[in-house]
C-alpha positions in Angstrom: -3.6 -133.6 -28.5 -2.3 -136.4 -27.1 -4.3 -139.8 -27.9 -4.7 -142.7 -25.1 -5.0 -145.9 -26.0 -7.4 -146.8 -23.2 -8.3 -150.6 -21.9 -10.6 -151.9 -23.3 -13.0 -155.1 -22.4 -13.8 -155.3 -25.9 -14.8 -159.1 -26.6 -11.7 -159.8 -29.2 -11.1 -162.5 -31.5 -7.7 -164.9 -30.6 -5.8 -167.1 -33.1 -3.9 -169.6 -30.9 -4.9 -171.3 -27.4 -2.0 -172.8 -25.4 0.1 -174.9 -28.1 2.2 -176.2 -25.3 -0.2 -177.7 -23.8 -2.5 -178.9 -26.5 0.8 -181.0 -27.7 0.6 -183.3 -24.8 -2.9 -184.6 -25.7 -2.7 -188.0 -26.8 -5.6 -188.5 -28.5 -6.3 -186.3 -31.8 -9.3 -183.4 -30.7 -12.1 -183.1 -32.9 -11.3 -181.0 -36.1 -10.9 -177.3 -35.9 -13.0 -175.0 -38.3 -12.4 -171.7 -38.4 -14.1 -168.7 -37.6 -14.5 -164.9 -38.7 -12.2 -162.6 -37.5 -13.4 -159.0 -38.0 -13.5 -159.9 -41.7 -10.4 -162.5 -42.1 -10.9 -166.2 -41.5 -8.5 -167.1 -38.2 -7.9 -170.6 -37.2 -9.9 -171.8 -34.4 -7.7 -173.0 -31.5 -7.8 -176.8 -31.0 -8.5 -176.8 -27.6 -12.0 -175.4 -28.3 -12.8 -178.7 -29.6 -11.5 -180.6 -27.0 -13.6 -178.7 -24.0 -17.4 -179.0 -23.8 -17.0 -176.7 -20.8 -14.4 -174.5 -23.1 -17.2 -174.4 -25.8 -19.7 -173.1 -23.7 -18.2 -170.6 -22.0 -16.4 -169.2 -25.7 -20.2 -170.1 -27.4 -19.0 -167.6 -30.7 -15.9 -169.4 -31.2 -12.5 -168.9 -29.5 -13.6 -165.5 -28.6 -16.5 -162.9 -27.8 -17.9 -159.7 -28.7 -18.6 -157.3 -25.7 -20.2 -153.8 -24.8 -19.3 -151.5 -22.1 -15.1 -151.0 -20.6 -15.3 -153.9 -17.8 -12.5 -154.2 -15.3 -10.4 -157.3 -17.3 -7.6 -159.2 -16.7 -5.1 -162.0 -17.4 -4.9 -165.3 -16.8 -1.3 -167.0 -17.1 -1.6 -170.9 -16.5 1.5 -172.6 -15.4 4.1 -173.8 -18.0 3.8 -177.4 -17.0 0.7 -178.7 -16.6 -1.2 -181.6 -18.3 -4.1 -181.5 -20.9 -6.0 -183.2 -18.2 -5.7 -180.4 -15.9 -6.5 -177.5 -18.5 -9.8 -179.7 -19.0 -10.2 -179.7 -15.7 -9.6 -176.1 -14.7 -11.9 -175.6 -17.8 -14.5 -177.5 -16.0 -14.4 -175.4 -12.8 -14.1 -172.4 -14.5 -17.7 -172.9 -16.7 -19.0 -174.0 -12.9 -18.0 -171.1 -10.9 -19.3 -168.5 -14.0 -22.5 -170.1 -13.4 -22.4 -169.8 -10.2 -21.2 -166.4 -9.9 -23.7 -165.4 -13.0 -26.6 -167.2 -11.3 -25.8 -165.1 -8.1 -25.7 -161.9 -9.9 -28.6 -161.8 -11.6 -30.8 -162.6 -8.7 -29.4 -160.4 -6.8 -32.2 -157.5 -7.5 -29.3 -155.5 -9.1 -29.6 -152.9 -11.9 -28.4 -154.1 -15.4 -25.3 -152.2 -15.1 -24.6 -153.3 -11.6 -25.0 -156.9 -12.6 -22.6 -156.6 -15.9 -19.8 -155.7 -13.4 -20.7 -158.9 -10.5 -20.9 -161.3 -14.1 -17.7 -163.4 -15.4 -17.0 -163.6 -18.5 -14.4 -165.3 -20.5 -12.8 -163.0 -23.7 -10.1 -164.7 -25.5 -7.3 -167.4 -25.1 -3.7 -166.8 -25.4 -1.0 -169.6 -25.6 -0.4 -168.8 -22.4 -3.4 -168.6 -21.0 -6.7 -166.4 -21.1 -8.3 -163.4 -21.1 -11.7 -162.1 -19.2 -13.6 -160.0 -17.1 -14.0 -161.8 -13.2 -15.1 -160.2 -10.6 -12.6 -159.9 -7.3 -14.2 -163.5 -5.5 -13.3 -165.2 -8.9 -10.1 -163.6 -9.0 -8.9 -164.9 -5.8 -10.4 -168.2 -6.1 -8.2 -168.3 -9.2 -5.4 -167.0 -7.5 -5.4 -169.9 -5.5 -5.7 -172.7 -7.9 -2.2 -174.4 -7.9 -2.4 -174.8 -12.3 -2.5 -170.3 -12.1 0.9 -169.0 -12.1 -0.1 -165.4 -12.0 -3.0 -163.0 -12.4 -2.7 -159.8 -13.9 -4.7 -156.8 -15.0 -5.0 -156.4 -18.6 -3.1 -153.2 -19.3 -3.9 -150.0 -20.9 -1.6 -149.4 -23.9 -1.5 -145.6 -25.0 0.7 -143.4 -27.4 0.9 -139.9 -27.8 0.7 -138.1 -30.7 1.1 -134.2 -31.5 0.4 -132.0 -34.3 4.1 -129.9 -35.4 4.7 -127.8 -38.3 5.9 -128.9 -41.5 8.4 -130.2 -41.7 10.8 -133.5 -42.9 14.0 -134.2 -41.8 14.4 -137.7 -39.9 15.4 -139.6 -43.8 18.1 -136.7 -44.0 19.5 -137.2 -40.2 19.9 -141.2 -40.8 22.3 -140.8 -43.7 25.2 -138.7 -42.4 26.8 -138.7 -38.8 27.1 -134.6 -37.8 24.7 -131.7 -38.3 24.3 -129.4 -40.5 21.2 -131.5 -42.2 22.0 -131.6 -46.2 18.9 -132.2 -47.4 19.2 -135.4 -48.9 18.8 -139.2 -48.3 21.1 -141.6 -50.2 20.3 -144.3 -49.2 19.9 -147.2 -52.1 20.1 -150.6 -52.6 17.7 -153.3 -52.0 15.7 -150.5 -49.1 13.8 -153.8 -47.7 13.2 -156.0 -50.4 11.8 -158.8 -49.4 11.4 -158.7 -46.1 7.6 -158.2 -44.0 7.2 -155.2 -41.3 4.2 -156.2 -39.4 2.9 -152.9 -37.9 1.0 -153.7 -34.8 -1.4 -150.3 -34.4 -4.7 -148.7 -35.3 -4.2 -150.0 -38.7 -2.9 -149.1 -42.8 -4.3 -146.8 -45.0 -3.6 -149.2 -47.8 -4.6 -147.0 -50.7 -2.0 -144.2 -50.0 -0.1 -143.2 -52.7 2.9 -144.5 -50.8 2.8 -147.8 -50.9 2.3 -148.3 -54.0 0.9 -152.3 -53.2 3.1 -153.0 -50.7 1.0 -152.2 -47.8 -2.0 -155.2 -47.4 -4.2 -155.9 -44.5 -3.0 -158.6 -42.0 -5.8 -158.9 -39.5 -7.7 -156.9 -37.2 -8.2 -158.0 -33.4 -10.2 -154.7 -33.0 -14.4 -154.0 -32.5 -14.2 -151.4 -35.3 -13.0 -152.8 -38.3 -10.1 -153.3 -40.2 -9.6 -149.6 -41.2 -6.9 -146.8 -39.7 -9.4 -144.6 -38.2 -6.9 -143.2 -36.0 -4.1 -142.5 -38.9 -1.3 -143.2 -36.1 -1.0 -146.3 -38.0 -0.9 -145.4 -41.0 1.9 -142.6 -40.2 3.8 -145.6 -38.9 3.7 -147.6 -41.7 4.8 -144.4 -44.4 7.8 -143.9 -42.1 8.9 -147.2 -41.8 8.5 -148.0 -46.1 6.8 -145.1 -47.7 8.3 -144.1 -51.2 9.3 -141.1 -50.6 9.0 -140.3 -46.8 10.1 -143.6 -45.9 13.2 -145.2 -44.5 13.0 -149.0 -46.4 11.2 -147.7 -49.7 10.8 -151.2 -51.0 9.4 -153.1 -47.5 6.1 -155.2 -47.3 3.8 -153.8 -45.0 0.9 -155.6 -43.3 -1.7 -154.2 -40.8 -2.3 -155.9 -37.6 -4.7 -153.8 -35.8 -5.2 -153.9 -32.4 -6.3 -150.6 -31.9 -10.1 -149.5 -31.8 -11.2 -146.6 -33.9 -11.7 -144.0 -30.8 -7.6 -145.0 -30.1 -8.0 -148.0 -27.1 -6.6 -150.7 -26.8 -5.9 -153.4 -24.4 -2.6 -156.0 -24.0 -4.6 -159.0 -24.7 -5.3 -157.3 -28.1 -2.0 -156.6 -28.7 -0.9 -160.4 -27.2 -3.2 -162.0 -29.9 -1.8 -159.4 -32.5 1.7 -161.1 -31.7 0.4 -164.5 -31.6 -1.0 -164.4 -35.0 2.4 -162.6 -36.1 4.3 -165.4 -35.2 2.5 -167.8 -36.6 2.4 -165.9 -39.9 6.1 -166.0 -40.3 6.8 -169.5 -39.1 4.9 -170.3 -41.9 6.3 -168.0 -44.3 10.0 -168.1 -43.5 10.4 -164.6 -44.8 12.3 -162.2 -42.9 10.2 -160.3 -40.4 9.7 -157.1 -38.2 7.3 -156.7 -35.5 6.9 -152.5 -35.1 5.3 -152.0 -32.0 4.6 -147.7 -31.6 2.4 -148.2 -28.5 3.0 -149.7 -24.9 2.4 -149.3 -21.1 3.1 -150.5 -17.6 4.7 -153.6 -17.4 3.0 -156.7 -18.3 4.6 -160.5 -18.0 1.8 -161.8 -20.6 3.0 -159.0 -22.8 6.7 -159.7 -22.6 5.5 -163.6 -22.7 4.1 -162.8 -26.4 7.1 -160.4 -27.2 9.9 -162.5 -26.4 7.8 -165.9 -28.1 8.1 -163.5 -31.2 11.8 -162.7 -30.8 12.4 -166.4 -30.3 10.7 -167.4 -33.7 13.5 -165.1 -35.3 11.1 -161.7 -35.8 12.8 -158.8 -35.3 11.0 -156.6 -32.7 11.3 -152.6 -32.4 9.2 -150.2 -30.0 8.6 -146.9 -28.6 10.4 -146.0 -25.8 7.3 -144.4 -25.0 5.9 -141.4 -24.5 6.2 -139.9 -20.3 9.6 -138.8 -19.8 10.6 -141.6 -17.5 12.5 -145.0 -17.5 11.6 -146.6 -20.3 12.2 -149.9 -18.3 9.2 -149.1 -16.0 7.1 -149.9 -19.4 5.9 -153.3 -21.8 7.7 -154.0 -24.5 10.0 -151.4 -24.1 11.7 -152.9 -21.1 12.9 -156.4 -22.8 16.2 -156.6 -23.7 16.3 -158.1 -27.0 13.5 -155.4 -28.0 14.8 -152.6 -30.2 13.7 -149.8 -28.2 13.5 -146.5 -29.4 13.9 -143.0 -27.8 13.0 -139.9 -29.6 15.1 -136.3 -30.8 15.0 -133.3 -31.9 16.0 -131.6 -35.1 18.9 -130.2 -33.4 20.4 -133.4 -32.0 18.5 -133.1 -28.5 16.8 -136.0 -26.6 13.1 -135.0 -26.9 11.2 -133.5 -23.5 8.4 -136.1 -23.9 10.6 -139.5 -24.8 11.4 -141.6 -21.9 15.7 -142.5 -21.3 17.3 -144.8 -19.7 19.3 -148.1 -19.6 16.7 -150.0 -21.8 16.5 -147.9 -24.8 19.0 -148.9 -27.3 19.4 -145.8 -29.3 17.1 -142.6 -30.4 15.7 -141.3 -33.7 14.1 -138.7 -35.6 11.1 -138.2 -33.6 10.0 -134.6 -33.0 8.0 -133.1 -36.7 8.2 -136.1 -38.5 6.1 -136.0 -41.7 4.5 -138.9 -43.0 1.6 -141.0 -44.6 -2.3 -140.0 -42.8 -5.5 -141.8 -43.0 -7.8 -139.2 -44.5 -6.7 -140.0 -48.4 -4.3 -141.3 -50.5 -2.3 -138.2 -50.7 -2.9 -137.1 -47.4 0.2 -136.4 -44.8 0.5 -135.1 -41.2 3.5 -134.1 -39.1 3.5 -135.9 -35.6 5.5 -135.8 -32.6 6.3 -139.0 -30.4 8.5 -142.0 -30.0 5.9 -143.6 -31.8 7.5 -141.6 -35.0 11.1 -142.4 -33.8 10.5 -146.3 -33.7 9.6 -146.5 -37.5 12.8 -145.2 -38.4 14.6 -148.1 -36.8 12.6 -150.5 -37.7 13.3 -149.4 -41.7 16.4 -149.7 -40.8 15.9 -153.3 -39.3 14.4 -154.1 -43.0 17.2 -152.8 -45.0 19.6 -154.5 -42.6 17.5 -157.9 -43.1 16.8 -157.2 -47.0 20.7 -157.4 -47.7 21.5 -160.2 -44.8 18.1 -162.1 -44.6 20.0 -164.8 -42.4 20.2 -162.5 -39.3 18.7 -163.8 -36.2 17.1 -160.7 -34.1 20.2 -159.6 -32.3 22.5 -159.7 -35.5 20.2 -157.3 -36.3 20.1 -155.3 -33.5 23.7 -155.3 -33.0 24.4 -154.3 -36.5 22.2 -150.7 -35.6 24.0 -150.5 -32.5 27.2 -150.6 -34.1 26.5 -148.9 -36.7 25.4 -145.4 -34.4 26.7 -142.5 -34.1 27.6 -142.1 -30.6 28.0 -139.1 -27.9 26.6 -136.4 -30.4 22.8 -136.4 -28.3 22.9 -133.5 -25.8 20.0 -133.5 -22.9 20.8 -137.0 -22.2 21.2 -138.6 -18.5 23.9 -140.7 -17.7 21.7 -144.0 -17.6 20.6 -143.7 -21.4 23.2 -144.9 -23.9 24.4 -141.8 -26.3 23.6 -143.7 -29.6 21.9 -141.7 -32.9 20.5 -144.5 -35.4 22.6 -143.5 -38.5 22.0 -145.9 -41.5 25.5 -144.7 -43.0 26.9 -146.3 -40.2 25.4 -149.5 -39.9 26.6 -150.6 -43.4 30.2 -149.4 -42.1 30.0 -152.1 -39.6 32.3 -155.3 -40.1 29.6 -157.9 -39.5 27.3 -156.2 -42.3 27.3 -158.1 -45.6 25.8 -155.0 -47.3 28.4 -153.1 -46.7 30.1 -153.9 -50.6 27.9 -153.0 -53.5 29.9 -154.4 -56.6 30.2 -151.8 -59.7 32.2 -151.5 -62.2 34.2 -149.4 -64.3 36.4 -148.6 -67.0 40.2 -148.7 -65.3 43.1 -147.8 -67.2 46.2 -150.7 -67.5 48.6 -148.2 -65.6 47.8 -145.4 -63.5 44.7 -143.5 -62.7 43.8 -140.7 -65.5 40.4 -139.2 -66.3 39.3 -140.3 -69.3 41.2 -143.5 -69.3 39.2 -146.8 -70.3 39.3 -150.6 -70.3 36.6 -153.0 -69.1 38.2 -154.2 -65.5 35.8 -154.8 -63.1 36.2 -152.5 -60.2 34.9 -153.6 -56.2 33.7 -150.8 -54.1 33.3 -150.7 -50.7 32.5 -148.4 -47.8 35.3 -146.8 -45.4 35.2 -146.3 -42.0 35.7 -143.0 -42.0 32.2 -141.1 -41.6 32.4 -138.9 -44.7 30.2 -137.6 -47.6 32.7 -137.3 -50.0 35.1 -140.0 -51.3 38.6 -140.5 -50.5 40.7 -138.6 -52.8 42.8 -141.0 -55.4 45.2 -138.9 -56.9 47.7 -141.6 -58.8 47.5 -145.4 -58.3 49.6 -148.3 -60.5 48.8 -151.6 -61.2 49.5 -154.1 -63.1 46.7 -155.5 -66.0 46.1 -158.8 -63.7 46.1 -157.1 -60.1 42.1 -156.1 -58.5 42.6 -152.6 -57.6 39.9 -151.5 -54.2 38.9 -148.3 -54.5 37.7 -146.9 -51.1 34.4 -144.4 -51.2 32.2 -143.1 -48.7 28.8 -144.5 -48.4 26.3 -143.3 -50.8 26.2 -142.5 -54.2 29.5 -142.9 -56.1 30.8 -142.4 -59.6 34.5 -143.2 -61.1 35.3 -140.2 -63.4 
């Protein structure tokens, strides 16, 4: 059944408070320790030295730890104010909680009653902030002139259904046309080197797919850093499992944002992509965000998203999951997003995925097997654009692992390309006709991948089976969509001349 991933007011811990603005200070704040992060040490944000006001209001660091599902939302300050003026709107803030607070509790209301009048502050976002206010506060906000915009903070949800058994989506990426042959060829590097950050309920770490490649990033959840949901964990097999995975060789690393009854809330996910970012600008190493959740539209969302995209990570989501524009939705409805819409086995857009002008191209995404959380050898077959997104970000990571040096939309652009196109059937006219096909992409003439090197033993004159010298042979890919090679049947050449002989991607062999 399908599972929702509900708000939640879930006090959550946040790893960066408004750089921007923290840069214009000119004296140095007081030094930042750091805090426990649902297990992982996090780096306090500066400005919670630099605010006595801040510091009271955030009294467990730079963020809390709530009960109950309160009515949240978002705070986005405006891009251009002064450290002075975040001090002061600090300032006000702590004042009118107490205020507010005061007036609540002696207001001879029951305990519940009074959790819903009380402010409370949850997390800070570069941005801006996070927290539960009650509808005065929230237009006394509205109307302070350093508050661009106010915004609930969003339910996030996926869906997820049980299928039959079955595994076909490696086998559809690696040939252009039906009939399925029951093989993946792909080979190479398969994401070596390169980090998929998989923003979701979490990694079984211990499955026998990984094989050490999967590791625990950071948890922004109230349940711990586990997969208790195994959506995350079917993610992560499909996007680099070793043998039901698209990039066999990938890094994986568990951000969780989702709880372990399947909630979740945008500011979890914003301070999931915060802390992203910061990993990889410190790390350099080529990067994926995979993002198999998503909602109504949210500005502090796409803030965070597009922040990422800008820092050179590549980003791919779910198209999602209601059978409507996916541009009605967060992330799915940025355009430098890689968003994913979901088929069938039989080449048809699936009923449930959502279309339209801002998905990019569709995937395997109806009965996809993969990794589960309940073992290291256990597996489950799931329906969803949540199972369709993986597939393209693998792809993403074998497209970075062989041209680490590609900015986002290189990257995007070279599965675009690389897509078979006008073979989907049950598609509207808004939605572009692309099927991801990893053939493709490394037939593309902006793909560096595209020419393994081998070599062979070539005869001085003419082509014979059998022949033999030591002549080093290039190979490359054709254009033409094939599974075979192109038939040689006689070629001359002279002992100093490179001969290029044309195959289909794959596996290949000179006889």
């Amino acid at each position: 059944m399908p599972i929702r991933y509900a708000q939640k007011q879930a006090f959550l811990t946040c790893l960066l408070a408004l750089l921007f603005l923290i840069l214009s200070v000119s004296a140095a704040p007081p030094k930042a320790t750091a805090v426990r992060n649902r297990g992982v040490a996090a780096d306090m944000p500066r400005l919670y030295g630099m605010s006595e006001a801040l510091r009271q209001l955030l009294p467990n660091g730079h963020a809390n730890l709530t009960e109950g599902n309160l009515d949240g939302s978002i705070i986005i300050l405006a891009k251009n104010i002064s450290a002075e003026q975040v001090q002061e709107h600090f300032n006000w803030l702590k004042k009118t909680f107490d205020s507010v607070n005061n007036e609540a509790k002696n207001g001879n209301l029951s305990k519940r009653a009074v959790k819903k009048q009380e402010a409370s502050l949850h997390c800070l976002f570069e941005m801006g902030y996070a927290g539960h206010f009650p509808a005065a506060l929230r237009d006394a906000l509205a109307s302070r002139p350093e508050v661009a915009k106010i915004e609930q903070d969003s339910i996030l949800r996926i869906s997820q259904q049980l299928a039959g058994q079955l595994s076909w989506g490696l086998d559809r990426l690696d040939q252009p046309t039906l009939p399925l042959d029951g093989k993946y060829l792909a080979s190479g590097p398969l994401g070596s080197g390169v980090d998929v950050y998989v923003l979701d309920s979490g990694i079984n770490i211990a499955h026998q797919e990984f094989g050490g490649r999967a590791r625990f990033g950071v948890s922004f959840s109230a349940s711990g850093n586990d997969d208790g949901v195994g959506h995350g964990t079917h993610v992560a097999g499909t996007i680099g499992g070793k043998t039901v995975g698209v990039a066999k060789n990938v890094n994986l690393i568990a951000v969780k944002v989702i709880d372990n009854d399947g909630s979740g809330s945008a500011s979890s996910v914003i301070m999931g992509l915060e802390w992203v970012t910061r990993q990889v600008t410190a790390s350099q190493i080529p990067s994926i965000i995979n993002m198999s959740i998503g909602g109504a539209r949210s500005t502090a969302l796409d803030m965070a998203v597009l922040n990422a995209v800008k820092s050179g990570i590549t980003v791919v989501a779910a198209a999602g999951n209601d059978n409507h524009d996916a541009c009605l939705d967060s992330p799915a409805n940025l355009m430098p997003v890689i968003t994913v819409g979901a088929l069938t086995q039989n080449d048809t857009k699936a009923s449930f995925s959502n279309y339209g002008s801002c998905v990019k191209l569709f995937a395997p995404g109806a009965g996809i097997r993969s990794a589960w959380n309940q073992g290291p050898q256990s597996y489950q077959v799931l329906d969803g654009t949540s199972m369709a997104s993986p597939h393209a970000a693998g792809a993403a990571a074998v497209c970075l692992s062989q041209n680490p040096e590609f900015t986002p939309f290189q990257v995007r652009d070279a599965l675009l390309k690389g897509s078979e196109n006008d073979v989907i059937a049950n598609l509207d006219s808004t939605s572009p006709n692309r099927l991801l096909n990893l053939a493709g992409m490394f037939e593309t003439d902006d793909f560096a991948g595209r020419m393994p090197q081998g070599t062979a033993n070539t005869p001085t004159s003419g082509v014979k089976q059998g022949a033999s010298t030591t002549a080093p042979v290039p190979v490359m890919t054709t254009k033409k969509k094939t599974n075979s090679a192109q038939r040689i049947k006689s070629v001359g050449w002279s002992s100093t001349a490179p001969l290029m002989l044309v195959v289909a991607w794959g596996s290949w062999a000179l006889a």
